[in-house]
N, C-alpha and C positions, 0 to 999 in steps of 0.2 A: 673560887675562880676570880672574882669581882676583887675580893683583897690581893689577892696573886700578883693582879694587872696593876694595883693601887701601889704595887711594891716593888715592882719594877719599874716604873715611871719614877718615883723616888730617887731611884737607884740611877737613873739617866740625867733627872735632874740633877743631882749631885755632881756627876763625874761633869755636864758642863759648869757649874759654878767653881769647880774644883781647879779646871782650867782659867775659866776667867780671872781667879782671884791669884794665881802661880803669874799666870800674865801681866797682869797688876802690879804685880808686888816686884815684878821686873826677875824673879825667879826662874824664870827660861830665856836667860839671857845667858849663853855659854862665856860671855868675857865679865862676867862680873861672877859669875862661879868659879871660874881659873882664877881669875884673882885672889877670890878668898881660899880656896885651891890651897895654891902656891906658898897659903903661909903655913900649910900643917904638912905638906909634900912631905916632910919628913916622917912623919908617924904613919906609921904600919897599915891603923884603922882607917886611913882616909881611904885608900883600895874597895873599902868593905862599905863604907859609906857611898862610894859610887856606884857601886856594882846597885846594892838596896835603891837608890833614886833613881836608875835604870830603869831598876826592876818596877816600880812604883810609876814610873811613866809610861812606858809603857803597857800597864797595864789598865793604864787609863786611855788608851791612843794616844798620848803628850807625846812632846820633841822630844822622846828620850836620844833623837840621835844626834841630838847637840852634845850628848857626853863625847864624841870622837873626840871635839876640839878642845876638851877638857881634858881625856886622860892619853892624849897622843902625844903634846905636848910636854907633861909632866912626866912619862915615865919611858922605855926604852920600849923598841918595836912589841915584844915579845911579852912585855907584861900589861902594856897597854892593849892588846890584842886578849888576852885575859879576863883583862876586867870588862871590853867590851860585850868581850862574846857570853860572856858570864853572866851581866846586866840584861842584854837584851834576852836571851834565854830564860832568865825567870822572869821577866817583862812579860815575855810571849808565854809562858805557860801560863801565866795570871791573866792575861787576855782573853786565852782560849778559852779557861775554865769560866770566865765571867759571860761571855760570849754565847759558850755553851748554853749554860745556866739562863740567862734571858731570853733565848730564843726556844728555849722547850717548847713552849705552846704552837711556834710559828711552823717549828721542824716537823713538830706530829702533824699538820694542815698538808706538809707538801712531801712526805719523805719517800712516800708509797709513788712520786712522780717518775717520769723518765729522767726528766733532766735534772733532778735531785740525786738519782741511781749515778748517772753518767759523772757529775762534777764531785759528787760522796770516792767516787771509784778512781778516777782521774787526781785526788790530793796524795798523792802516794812519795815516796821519800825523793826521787830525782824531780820533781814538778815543784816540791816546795822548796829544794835544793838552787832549781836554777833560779826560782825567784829570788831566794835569800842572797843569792850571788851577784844577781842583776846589778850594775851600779843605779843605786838613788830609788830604785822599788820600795815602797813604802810599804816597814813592816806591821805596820799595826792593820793594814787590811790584808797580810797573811795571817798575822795572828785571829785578828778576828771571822774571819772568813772559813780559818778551819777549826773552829770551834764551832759556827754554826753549822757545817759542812759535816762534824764528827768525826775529823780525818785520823788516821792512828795515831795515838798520841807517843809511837818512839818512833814513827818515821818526822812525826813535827817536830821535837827533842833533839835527833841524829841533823836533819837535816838545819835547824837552826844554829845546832853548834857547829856544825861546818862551813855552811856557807857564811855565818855572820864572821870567822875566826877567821878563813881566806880573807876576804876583803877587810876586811880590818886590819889586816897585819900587813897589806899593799898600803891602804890610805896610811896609817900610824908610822909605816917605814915614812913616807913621805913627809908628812907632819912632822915627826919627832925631827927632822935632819933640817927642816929650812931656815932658810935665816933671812927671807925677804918676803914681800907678797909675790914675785915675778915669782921665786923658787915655788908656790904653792899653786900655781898657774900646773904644774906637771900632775897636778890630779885627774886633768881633766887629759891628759896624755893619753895616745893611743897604749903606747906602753904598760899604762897602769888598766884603762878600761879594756884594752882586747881581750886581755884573758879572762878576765870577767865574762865578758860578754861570749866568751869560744864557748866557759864553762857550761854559760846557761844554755848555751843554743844547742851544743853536744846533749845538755841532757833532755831537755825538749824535745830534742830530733829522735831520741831511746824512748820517752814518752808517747811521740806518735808512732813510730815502730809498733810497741808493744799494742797500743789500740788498734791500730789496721790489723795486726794479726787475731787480736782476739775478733775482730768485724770479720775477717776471713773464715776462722773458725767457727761460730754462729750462724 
């Protein structure tokens, strides 16, 4: 038990020096990664390489979502929307499982609670949907969240490649076409955030639905 705790503390240290030293090295810096970017845009593997340091960031909680301004840029709405959603998706699977994984000891103290039952039972695929949709909702505390939570991991899957692939393909249309900072001003557009925002609230509002009714039923 005593080594368990000595191993996961290890494991926490790391992931902060992990950051600090990416930080450091000026490594989560999205304009000096497009730059270097930009000279290999041609070859095929650079796709593959972003997708993997996505995945790698956020599986650490890092900016992975500095890559938008990285791959919207370089490549058309529709493949940039791609590598996004593709990045962040194995991000968040390696968050959850790491998440999962550290919090064992914590989850067995509370899991038998009520309000561990209710928020366990409440992760279900429209609740991490609207998050995933939310503009600017910060994924690495959906990822991690429902891994300590246990949440099913194909509605975390389902709902991560949807929601991140919708907005992504809104922000990356945007990004890939501008050609000024004013033109990059329209992200923050009702136009771009309503539907975002209708998506998540439509499915929030089926979320409490479905609660009142199972409270009615009970």
């Amino acid at each position: 038990m005593y080594q368990g705790s000595i191993t996961k503390l290890l494991i926490l240290l790391a992931l902060i020096a992990t950051g600090i030293i990416l930080e450091l090295a000026g490594l989560l810096d999205a304009e000096k990664i497009l730059s270097i970017a930009r000279e290999f845009s041609q070859h095929w593997w650079l796709a593959a390489i972003l997708i993997l340091l996505q995945g790698i960031l956020f599986s650490f909680a890092l900016a992975g979502s500095l890559f938008l301004w990285v791959a919207a840029p370089l490549y058309p709405p529709a493949m940039a929307t791609f590598i996004l959603a593709a990045g962040s998706t194995l991000g968040g699977l390696g968050a959850y499982l790491l998440s999962r994984r550290l919090s064992d000891d914590w989850v067995e103290k509370i899991e038998n609670s009520r309000t561990y039952k209710l928020l366990h039972e409440q992760g279900n695929f429209f609740t991490l949907f609207a998050m995933r949709v939310f503009p600017a909702f910060p994924h690495s505390l959906i990822n991690y969240s429902s891994g300590i939570l246990r949440v099913d991991l194909s509605h975390f899957i389902l709902a991560a490649i949807l929601g991140i692939s919708i907005k992504s393909y809104l922000y990356a249309s945007v990004i890939h076409g501008a050609t000024t900072a004013e033109s990059l001003q329209s992200l923050l557009d009702i136009s771009i955030l309503g539907p975002l925002i209708l998506l998540s609230v439509i499915s929030l509002l089926g979320v409490y639905i479905k609660y009142r009714r199972s409270l009615n039923r009970d």
